[in-house]
C-alpha positions in Angstrom: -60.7 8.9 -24.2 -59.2 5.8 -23.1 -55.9 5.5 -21.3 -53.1 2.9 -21.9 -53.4 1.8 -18.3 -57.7 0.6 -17.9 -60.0 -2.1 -18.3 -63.6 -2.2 -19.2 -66.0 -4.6 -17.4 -69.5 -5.7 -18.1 -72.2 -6.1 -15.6 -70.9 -9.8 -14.9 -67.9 -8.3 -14.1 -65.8 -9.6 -17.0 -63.0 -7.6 -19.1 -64.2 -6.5 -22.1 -61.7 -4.4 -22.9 -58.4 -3.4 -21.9 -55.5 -0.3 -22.5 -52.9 -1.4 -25.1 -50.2 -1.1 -22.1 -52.1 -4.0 -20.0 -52.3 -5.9 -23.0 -48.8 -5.9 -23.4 -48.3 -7.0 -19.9 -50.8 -9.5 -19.5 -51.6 -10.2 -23.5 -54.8 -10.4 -25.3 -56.1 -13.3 -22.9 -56.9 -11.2 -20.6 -60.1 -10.2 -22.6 -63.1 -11.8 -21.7 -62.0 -13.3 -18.1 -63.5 -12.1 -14.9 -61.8 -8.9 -13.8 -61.2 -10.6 -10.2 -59.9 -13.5 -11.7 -57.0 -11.6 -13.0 -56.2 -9.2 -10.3 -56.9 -9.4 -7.1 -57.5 -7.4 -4.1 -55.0 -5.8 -1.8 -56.8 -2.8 -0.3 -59.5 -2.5 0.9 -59.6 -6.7 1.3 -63.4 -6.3 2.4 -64.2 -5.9 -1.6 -65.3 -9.7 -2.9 -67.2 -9.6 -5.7 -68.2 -6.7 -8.3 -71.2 -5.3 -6.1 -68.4 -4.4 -3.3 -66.3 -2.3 -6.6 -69.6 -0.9 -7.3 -70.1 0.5 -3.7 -66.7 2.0 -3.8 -66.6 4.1 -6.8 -64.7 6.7 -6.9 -62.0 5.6 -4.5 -58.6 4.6 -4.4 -58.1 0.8 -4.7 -55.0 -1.4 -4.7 -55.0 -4.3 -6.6 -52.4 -6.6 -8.0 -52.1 -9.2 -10.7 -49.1 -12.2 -11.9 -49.2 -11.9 -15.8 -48.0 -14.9 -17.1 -47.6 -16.5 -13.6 -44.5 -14.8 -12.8 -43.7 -11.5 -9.8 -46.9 -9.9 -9.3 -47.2 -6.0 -10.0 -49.0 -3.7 -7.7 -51.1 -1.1 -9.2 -53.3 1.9 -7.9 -57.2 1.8 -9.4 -60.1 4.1 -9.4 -63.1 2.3 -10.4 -65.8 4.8 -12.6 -68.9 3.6 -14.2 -69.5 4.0 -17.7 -72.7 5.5 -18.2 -75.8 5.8 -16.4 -77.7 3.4 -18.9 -74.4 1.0 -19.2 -74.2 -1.6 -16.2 -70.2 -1.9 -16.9 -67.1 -0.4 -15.0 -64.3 1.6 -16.2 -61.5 0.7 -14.2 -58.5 3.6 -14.5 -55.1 1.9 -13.4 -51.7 3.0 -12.6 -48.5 1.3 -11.5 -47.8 1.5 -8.0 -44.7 0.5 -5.9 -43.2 -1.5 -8.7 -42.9 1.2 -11.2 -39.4 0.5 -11.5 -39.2 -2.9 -12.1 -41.9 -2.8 -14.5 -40.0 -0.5 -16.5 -37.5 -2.8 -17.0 -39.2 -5.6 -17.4 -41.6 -4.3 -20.1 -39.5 -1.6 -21.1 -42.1 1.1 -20.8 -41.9 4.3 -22.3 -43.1 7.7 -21.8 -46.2 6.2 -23.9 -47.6 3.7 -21.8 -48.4 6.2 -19.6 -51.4 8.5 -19.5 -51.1 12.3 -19.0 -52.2 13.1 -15.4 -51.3 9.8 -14.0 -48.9 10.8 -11.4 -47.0 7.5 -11.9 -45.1 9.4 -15.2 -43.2 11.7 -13.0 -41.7 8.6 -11.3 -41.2 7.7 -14.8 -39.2 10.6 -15.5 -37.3 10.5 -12.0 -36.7 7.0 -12.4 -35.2 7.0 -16.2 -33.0 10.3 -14.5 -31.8 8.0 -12.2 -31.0 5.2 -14.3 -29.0 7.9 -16.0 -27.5 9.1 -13.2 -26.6 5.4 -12.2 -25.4 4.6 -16.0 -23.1 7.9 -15.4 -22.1 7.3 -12.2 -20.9 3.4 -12.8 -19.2 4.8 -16.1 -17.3 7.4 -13.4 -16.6 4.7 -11.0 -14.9 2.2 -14.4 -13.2 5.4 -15.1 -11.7 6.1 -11.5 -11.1 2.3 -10.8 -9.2 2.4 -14.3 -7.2 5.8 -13.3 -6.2 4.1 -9.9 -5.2 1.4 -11.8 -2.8 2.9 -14.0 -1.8 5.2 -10.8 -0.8 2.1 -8.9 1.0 1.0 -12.0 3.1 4.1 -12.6 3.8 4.2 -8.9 5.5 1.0 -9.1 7.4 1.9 -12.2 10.4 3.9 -12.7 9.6 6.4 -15.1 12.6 6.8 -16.9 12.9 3.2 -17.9 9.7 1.5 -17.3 10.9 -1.3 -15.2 10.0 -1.3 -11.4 11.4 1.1 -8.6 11.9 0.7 -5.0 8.3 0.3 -3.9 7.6 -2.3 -6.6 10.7 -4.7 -5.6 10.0 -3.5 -1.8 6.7 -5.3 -2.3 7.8 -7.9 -4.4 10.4 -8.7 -2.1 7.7 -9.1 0.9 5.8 -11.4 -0.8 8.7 -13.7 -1.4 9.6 -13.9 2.4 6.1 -14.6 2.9 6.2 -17.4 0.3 4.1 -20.5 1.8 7.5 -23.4 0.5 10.3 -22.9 3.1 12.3 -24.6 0.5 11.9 -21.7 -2.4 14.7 -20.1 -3.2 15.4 -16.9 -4.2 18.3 -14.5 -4.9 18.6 -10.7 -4.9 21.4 -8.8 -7.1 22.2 -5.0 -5.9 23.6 -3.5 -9.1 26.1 0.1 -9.0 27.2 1.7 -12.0 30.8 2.7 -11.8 31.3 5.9 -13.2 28.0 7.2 -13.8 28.6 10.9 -12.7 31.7 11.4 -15.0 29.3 10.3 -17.8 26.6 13.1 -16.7 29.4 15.9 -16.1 31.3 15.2 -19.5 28.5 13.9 -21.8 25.6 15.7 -20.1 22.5 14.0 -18.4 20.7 13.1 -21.7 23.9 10.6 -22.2 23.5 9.6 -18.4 19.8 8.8 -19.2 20.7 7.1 -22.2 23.1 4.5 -20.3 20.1 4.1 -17.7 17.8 2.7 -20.1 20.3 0.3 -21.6 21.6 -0.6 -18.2 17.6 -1.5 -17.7 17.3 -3.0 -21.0 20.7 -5.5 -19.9 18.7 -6.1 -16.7 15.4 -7.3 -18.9 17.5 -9.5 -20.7 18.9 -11.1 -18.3 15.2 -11.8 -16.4 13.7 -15.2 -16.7 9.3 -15.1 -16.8 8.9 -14.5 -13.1 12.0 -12.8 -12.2 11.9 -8.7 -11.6 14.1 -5.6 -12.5 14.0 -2.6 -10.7 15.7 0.6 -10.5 16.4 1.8 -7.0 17.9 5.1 -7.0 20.2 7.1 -9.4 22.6 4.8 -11.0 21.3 1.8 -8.7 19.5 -0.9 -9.5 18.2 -4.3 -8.8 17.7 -7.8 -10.1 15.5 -10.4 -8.4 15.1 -13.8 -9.3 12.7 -16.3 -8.5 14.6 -19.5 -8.9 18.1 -18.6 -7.8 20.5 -21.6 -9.8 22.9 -22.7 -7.9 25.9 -20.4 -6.4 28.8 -20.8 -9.5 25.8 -20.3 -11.6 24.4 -17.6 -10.2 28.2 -15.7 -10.2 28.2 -16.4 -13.8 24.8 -14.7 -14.9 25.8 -11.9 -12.5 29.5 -11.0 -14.3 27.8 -11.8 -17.3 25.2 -9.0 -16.5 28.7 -6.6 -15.5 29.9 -7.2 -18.9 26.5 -6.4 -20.5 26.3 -3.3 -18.9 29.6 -2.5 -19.2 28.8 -2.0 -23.3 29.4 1.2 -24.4 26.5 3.6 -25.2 26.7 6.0 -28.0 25.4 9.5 -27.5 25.7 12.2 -30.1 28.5 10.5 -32.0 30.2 10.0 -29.0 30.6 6.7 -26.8 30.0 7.0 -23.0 30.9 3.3 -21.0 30.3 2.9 -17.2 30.9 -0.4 -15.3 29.1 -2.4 -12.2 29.6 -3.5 -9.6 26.8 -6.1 -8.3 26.3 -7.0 -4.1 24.4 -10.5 -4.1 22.0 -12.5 -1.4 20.5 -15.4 -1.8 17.5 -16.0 0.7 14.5 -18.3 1.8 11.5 -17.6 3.0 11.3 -16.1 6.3 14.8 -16.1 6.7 14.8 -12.5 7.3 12.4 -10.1 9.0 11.3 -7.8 5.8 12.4 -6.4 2.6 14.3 -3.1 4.5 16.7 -6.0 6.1 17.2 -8.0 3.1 18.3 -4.7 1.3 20.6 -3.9 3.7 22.3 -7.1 3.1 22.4 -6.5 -0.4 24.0 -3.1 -0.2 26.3 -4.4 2.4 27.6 -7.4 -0.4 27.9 -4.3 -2.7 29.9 -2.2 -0.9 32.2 -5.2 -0.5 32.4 -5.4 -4.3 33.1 -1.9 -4.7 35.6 -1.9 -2.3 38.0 -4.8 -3.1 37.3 -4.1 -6.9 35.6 -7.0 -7.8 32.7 -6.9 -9.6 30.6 -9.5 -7.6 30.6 -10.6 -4.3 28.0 -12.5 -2.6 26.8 -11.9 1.1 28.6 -13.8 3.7 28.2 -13.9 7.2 31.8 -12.4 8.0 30.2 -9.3 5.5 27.9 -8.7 7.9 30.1 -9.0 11.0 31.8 -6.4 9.7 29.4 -4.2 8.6 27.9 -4.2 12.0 31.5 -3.8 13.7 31.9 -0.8 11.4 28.0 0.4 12.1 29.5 0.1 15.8 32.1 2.0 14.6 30.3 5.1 13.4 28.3 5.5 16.3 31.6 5.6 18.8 32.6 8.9 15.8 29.8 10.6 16.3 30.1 10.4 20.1 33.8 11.3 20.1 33.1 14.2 17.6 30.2 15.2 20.1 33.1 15.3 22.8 35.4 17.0 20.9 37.7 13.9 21.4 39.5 14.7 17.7 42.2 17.1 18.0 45.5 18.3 16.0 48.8 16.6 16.2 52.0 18.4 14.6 54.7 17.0 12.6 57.6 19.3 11.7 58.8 20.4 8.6 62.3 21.2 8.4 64.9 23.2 6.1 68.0 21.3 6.3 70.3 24.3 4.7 69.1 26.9 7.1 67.8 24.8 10.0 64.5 26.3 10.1 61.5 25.3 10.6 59.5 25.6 7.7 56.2 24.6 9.2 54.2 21.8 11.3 51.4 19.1 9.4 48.5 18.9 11.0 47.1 15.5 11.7 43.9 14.3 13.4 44.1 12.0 16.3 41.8 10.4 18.3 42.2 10.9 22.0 40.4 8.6 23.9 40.3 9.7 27.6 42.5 7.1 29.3 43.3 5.2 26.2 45.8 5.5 23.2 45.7 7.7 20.7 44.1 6.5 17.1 45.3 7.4 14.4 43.3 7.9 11.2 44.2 4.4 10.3 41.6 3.4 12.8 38.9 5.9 11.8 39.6 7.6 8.7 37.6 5.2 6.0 34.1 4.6 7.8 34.2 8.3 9.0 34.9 9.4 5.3 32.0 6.9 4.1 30.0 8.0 6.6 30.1 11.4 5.7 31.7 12.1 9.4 35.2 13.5 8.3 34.2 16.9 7.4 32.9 17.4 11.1 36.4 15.4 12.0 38.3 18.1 9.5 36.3 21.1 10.9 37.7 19.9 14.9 40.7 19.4 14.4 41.4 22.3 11.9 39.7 25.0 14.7 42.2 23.5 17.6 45.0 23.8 15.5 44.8 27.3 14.5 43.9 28.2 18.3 46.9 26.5 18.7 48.9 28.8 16.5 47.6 31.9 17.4 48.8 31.3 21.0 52.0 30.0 19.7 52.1 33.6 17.6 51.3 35.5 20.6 54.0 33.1 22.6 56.6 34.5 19.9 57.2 31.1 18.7 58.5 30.7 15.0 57.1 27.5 13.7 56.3 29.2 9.9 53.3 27.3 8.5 51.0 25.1 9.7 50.3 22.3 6.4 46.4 21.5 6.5 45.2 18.6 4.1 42.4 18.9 1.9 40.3 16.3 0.1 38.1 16.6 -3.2 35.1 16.6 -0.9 36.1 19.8 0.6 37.2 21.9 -2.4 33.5 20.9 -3.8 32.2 23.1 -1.0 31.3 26.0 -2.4 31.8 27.9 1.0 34.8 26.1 2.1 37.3 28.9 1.2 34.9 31.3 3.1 34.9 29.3 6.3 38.7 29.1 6.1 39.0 33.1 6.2 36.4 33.4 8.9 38.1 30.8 11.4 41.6 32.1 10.3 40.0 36.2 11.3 38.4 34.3 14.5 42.2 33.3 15.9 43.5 36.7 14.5 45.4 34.7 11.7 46.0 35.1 7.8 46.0 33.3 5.3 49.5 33.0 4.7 49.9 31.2 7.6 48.4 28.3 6.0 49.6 25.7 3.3 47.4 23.2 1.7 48.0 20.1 1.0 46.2 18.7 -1.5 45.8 14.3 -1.8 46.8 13.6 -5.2 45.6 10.6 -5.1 42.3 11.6 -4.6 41.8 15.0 -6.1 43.8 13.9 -9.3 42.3 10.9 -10.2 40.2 13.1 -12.6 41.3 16.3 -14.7 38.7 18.5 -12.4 37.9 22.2 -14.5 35.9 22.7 -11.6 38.4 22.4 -8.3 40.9 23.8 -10.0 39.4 26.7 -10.1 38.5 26.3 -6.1 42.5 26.4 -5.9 42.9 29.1 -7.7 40.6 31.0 -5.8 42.5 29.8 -2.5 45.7 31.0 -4.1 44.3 34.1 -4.9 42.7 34.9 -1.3 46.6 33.9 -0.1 47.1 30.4 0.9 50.1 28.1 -0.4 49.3 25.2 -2.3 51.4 22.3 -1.9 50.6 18.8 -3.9 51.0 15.6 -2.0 51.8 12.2 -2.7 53.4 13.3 -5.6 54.8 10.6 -7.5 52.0 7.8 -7.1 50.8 8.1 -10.5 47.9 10.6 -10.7 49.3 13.5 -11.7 50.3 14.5 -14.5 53.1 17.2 -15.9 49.9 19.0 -17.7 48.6 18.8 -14.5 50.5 20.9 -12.9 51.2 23.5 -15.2 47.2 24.0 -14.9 46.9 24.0 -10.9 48.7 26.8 -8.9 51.0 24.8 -6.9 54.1 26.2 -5.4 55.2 23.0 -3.6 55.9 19.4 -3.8 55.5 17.0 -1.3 57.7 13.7 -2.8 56.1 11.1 -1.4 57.4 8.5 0.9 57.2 5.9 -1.5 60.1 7.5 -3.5 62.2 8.1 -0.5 62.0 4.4 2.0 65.5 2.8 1.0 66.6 5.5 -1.6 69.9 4.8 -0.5 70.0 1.7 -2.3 67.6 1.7 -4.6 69.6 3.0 -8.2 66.6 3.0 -10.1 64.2 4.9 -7.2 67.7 7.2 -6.9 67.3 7.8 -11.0 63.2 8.5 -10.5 63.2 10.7 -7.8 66.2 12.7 -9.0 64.2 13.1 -12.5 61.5 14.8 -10.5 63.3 16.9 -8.1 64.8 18.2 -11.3 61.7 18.9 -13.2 60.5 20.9 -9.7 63.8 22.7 -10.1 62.9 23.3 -14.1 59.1 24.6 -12.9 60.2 26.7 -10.2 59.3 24.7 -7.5 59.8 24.0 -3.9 60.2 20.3 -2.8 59.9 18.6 0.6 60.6 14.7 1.0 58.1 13.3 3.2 58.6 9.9 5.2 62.3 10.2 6.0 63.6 8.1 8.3 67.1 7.7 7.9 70.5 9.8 7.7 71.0 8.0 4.7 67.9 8.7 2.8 68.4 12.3 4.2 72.1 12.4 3.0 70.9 11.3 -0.9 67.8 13.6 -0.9 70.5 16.8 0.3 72.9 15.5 -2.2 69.9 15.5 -5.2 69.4 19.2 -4.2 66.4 18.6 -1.9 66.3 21.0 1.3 63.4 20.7 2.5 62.0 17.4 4.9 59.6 15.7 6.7 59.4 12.3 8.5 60.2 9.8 11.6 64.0 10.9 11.2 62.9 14.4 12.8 59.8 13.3 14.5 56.4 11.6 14.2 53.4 13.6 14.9 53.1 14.6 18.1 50.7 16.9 20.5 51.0 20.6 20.9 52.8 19.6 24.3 55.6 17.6 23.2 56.0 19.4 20.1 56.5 22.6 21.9 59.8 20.2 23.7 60.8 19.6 20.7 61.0 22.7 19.0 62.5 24.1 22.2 65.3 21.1 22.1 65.3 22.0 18.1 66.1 25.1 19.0 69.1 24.9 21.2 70.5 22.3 19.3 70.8 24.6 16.2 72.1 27.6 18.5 74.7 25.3 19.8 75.8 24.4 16.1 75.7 28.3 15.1 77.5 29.4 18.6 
């Protein structure tokens, strides 16, 4: 039986013939040319002619041939003669060290190979490699694809499918980085107004609704290199590559306000928000990184939102406040740290009886050596900066320390008035705090009226803090509304909200006197107070005359510079004291 891998040779030494396998390789030439023409000798090299094979049968030979001239092949050899009458060789090959690349190259099956050469089980390790390799590379396309569309989603918002913060962080690098100093760029900082009344009344599948078209206004608005993002919640982004000129640029930016502005219809129902958009232009390298460059956008935006315009663009007096008012924060924390905050007291008088119906709490800064601030000075960046609660919480535990020892001094000052924001009646343990530091001082509840901003907590009919007041009313505090007057409340209002007083505010009382038309609107409303069964006290008085009217109109009950501005527990004790004697003198 011959094998696919052999040759035959006759006593010269030539090949008469050879396996279908070599023939392949080297083709039918080979035939008939001298076997040592074709391959030649690697091991043993002694061997130079056929008498040399003939004194080596039986052993392992290496020889290798070049079919066609090209990259020789190696093969292993056993040399066997044919017969004992025959003069001719039988050479038995196999492929050696280039088993692999002659696969390849000839693409070689299990066939080429004979039975017990030992070559075939490199075969069949070699074709489970390649399939091991083929699986492997298809793995590695598959990861490198999967990364790939990781990477992606990670620099995509997933709600709208434009970029988030990472994607514009990194975009926003590679701009300052930009090799022309004289590229221009400009970065928008987009709010929506509103957005949280449109997720508390229309629910958040409306809110996500007015995302994507506020992303959808952005796209529109993007030239081929320029880059949406979304940021945060109801924040996003707009960055343009080739920032037009400054009236320009103010133009596609309130046009972008008005676009997303639109309303948005939900459910048969139409939800609108506005925006307000912060803008910076910039070069390369004129800031350090994307975090700073941010920071100037959101500082462009607050400005927008606070001055109620719609766009502003960063100027250097922006920042210069911004960094006064950082400056500012940090003194806040330090004073709050010191427990520089404490209560003033600004009484509350009953002109029929004389009384004193009660003492407002106010917060003051006392700066050791200094003047006192008021909240003028402090009250906006520490409410912004989310410092006024620890402000509130200061002043309110001093003051009712304060009262307690006044209690225990037998002093009758009735009430002391507290005010309280929308922030804190969204606390859902504020009313719980208030009972513990009242039970810590040995006070009650009904030592306490609350006087709630109208102006902020009214802006909105709230379901939800009304029922926080009614819960305070319940556990025994007065209610008082203040400001009343300034146009956020509303009659409805206050048959909803258990309020028992009204604080007129000092808007309708500051030259009542001569003021017909103020004399007509305030006397409408102490007359409705009267008609709802409700107690009124004029704040901001500062004149006998003003007094006079209000006491003529049927109000009794005041507050204001006529009587006394806020003052420290100190002086207010001298003054309640003088109060005091005054009104025994009048009685004796």
């Amino acid at each position: 039986m011959l094998f696919p891998l052999h040759v035959r040779l006759d006593g010269l030494g030539r090949i008469e013939t050879a396996g279908p396998t070599l023939r392949r390789i080297f083709g039918e030439e080979i035939i008939g040319q001298a076997f040592l023409d074709v391959f030649t000798m690697v091991r043993p090299r002694r061997i130079q002619g056929l008498q040399s094979i003939w004194e080596r049968l039986g052993e392992k030979l290496v020889v290798s041939a070049a079919p066609s001239g090209e990259e020789p092949i190696q093969f292993r050899a056993v040399a066997v003669p044919v017969d004992r009458a025959h003069e001719g060789l039988l050479i038995d090959l196999s492929f050696g060290i280039h088993l692999a690349r002659c696969v390849h190259r000839f693409a070689l099956t299990e066939a080429d190979f004979k039975p017990n050469d030992f070559s075939i089980d490199l075969f069949y390790s070699f074709q489970t490699q390649q399939t091991l390799l083929k699986d492997s590379q298809k793995l590695a396309q598959a990861l490198k694809q999967s990364k790939l569309q990781a990477e992606r989603k990670s620099l995509e918002d997933s709600l709208t499918g434009i970029g988030n913060r990472a994607s514009l962080h990194r975009r926003l690098e590679e701009m300052l980085a930009h090799p022309d100093p004289g590229a221009r760029f400009a970065l928008m900082h987009i709010d929506l107004d509103d957005f949280k009344s449109v997720n508390d009344n229309f629910g958040h599948a409306a809110g996500d609704r007015v995302l994507m078209q506020a992303a959808r206004a952005l796209q529109a608005s993007c030239g081929i290199k320029d880059m949406p993002a979304r940021i945060g919640g109801d924040e996003f982004a707009l960055l343009l590559a080739d920032a037009p000129e400054e009236g320009e640029l103010e133009k596609l930016a309130r046009d972008l306000v008005a676009a997303l502005s639109m309303p948005v219809h939900h459910n048969d129902q139409s939800c609108r928000v506005g925006a307000s958009i912060g803008l910076v232009v910039f070069q390369p390298g004129q800031v350090p990184n994307a975090d700073r460059l941010i920071a100037n956008s959101d500082i462009a935006l607050y400005e927008a939102k606070g001055q109620k315009s719609a766009v502003k663009v960063l100027s250097e007096e922006m920042i210069e406040r911004h960094e006064k008012s950082t400056r500012l924060v940090s003194e806040i924390r330090r004073a709050v740290k010191k427990s520089q905050f404490v209560p003033f007291f600004q009484p509350q008088i009953d002109t029929l009886s004389g009384s004193i119906r009660g003492l407002e709490v106010v917060a003051r800064w006392e700066l050791p050596g200094q003047d006192v601030l008021t909240p003028a000075y402090f009250l906006e960046v520490a409410t912004r900066s989310n410092i006024m609660v620890d402000i509130d919480r200061q002043v309110r535990r001093k003051a009712f320390s304060q009262l307690a020892a006044w209690q225990r001094q037998g002093r009758k000052i009735g009430k002391l008035s507290l005010n309280v924001t929308a922030s804190n009646l969204r606390s859902v343990d504020f009313v719980s705090v208030l009972l513990v530091e009242l039970a810590a001082e040995g006070l009650r509840p009904s030592d306490i009226q609350l006087e709630l901003l109208e102006s902020i907590l009214f802006e909105q009919f709230d379901h939800e803090l009304i029922e926080q007041c009614r819960t305070l009313e319940q556990a025994g505090f007065t209610l008082a509304l203040d400001d009343f007057g300034t146009g956020h409340s509303s009659i409805a209002t206050l048959i909803d909200m258990p309020i028992s007083v009204l604080k007129i505010d000092r808007s309708f009382v500051s030259g009542l006197d001569s003021n017909a038309k103020m004399q007509r609107i305030t006397g409408a409303m102490l007359a409705m107070a009267k008609n709802m069964g409700l107690d009124v006290l004029a704040e901001g008085v500062e004149t006998l005359k003003e007094l006079e009217f209000l006491e003529k109109a049927g109000c009794r009950s005041f507050q204001g510079f006529y009587f006394s501005p806020p003052v420290n527990a100190e002086e207010i004790e001298r003054w309640l004291d003088v109060w005091q004697a005054n009104l025994c003198q009048l009685s004796g």
